[in-house]
N, C-alpha and C positions, 0 to 999 in steps of 0.2 A: 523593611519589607512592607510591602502594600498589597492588598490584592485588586488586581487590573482585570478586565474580563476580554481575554487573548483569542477565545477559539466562537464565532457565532455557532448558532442553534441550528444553522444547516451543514457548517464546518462538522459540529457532536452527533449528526444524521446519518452524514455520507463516511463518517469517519466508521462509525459501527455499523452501519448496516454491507459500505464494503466490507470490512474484517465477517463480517456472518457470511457473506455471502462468498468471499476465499477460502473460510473453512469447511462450507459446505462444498464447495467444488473440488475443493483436496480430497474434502473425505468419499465423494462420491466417486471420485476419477482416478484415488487408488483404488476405490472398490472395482471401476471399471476393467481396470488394468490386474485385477484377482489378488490383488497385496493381500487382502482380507475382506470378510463378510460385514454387514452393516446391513445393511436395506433390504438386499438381494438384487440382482445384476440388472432387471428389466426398471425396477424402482429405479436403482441410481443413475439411470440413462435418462429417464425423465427427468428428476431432480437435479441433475447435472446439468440439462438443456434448459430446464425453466431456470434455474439460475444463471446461466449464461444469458439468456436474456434479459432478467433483471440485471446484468451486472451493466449490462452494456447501456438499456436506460438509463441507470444511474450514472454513468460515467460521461450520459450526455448532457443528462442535468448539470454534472459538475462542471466538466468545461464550460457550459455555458451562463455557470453565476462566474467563475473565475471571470470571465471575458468580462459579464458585465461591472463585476464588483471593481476589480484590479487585481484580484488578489491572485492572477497567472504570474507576477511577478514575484513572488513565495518561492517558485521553484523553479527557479533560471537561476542556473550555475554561475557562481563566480571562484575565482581563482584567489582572493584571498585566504588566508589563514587554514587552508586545506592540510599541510602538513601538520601545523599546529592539531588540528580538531586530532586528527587522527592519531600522534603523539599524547595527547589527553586520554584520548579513548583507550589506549594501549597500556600507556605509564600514568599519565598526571593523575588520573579520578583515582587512582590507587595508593594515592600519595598525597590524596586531600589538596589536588593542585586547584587555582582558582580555574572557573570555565574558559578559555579561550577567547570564546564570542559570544557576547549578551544578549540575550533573547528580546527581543521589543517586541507590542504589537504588530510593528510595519517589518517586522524583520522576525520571525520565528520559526525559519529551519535555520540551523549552522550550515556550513558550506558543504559538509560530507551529507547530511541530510540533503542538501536543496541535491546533488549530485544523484542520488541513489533515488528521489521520488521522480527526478526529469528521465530518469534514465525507467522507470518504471513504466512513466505516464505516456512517454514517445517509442519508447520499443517494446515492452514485456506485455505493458497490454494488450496493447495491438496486435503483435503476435499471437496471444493468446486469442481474441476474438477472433481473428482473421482465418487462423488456422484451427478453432473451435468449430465456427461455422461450415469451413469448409468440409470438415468431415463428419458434420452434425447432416448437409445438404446434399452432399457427393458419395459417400461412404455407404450408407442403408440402402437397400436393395426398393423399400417402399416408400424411399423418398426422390423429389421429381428430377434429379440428376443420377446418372451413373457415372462412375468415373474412377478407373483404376490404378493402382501405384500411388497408393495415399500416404504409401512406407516416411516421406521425407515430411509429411505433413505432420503425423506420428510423431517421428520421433523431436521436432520444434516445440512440438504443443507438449510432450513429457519434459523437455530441457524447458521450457517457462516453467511449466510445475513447480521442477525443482527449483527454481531462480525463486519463486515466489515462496517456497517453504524455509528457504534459506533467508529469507528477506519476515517471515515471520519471527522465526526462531531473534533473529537479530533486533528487530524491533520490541521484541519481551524484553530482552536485553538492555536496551535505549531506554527505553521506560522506565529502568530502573534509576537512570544517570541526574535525574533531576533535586531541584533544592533538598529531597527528602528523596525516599526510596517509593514512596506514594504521589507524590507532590504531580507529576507528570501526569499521570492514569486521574485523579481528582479533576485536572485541566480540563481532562476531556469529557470528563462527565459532570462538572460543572456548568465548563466554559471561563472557569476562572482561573487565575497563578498567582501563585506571589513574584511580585518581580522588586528589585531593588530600583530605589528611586529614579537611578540616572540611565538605570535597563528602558522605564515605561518611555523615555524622551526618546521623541522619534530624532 
């Protein structure tokens, strides 16, 4: 085992400062929806809006190092060893089976990874901005659009919610699955792994 340095310094950025900024919007947007108190309901409308617009800057930053760097090809689906991962995930890690598929620098999502971050990145987000704003701009009686029957817009922007809490809960989960039960969460806040020798060969 060696340690390789797998995740850059804007990868360790966007990686936390997304995650703060999805916990903030859960917590703020069950607040909105009365799940429970926190803030108080006029607070969590602000803090809910300023972070949806941080989130959305930030997401335009990221697309646009991916574009420059290469690194959009991290999370374009492929069809190999997809059953496998998910057979691992299920049975093998339970059974001390070896990983499926090697983590390298030029290659560090598995295939159900790269599936579940594309499937993120091209519909949940968007969704969720899209239909955030609209009733962030359309919805408020003292904001410069009126526009009624926001019901279908509602309930998309609650079904992301949940897409995205169910996508937390699972990524705890994931974190755990690495060389160690730390090893994965150190990566990210190093920016380092250990990887086996013939893992770092691209």
């Amino acid at each position: 085992m060696e340690k390789v340095k797998i995740y850059s310094r804007f990868e360790r950025f966007w990686h936390w400062t997304q995650m703060a900024l999805i916990l903030l919007l859960m917590i703020t947007g069950f607040e909105i929806h009365s799940t429970f108190e926190a803030f108080g309901f006029e607070t969590s409308v602000r803090l809910h809006s300023a972070a949806g617009w941080a989130f959305l800057i930030l997401t335009i930053f990221a697309i646009f190092w991916m574009l420059v760097t290469g690194q959009s090809k991290q999370f374009v689906p492929v069809r190999n060893n997809v059953k496998q991962q998910a057979m691992y995930y299920m049975v093998g890690i339970f059974k001390k089976a070896p990983h499926p598929v090697k983590k390298t620098v030029d290659s560090k999502l598995n295939p159900l990874q790269r599936i579940i971050y594309f499937g993120l990145i091209i519909l949940v987000f968007p969704v969720q901005l899209i239909t955030g704003f609209l009733y962030l701009f359309f919805h408020y009686p003292d904001k410069p659009f009126a526009l009624e029957g926001l019901e279908a817009v509602a309930v998309l922007h609650t079904l992301g919610a949940f897409l995205l809490v169910a996508f937390v809960i699972a990524h705890l989960y994931l974190i755990t699955t690495g060389h160690t039960v730390t090893s994965n969460l150190q990566a990210m806040i190093t920016g380092y792994e250990e990887l086996e020798e013939e893992e770092k060969e691209v």
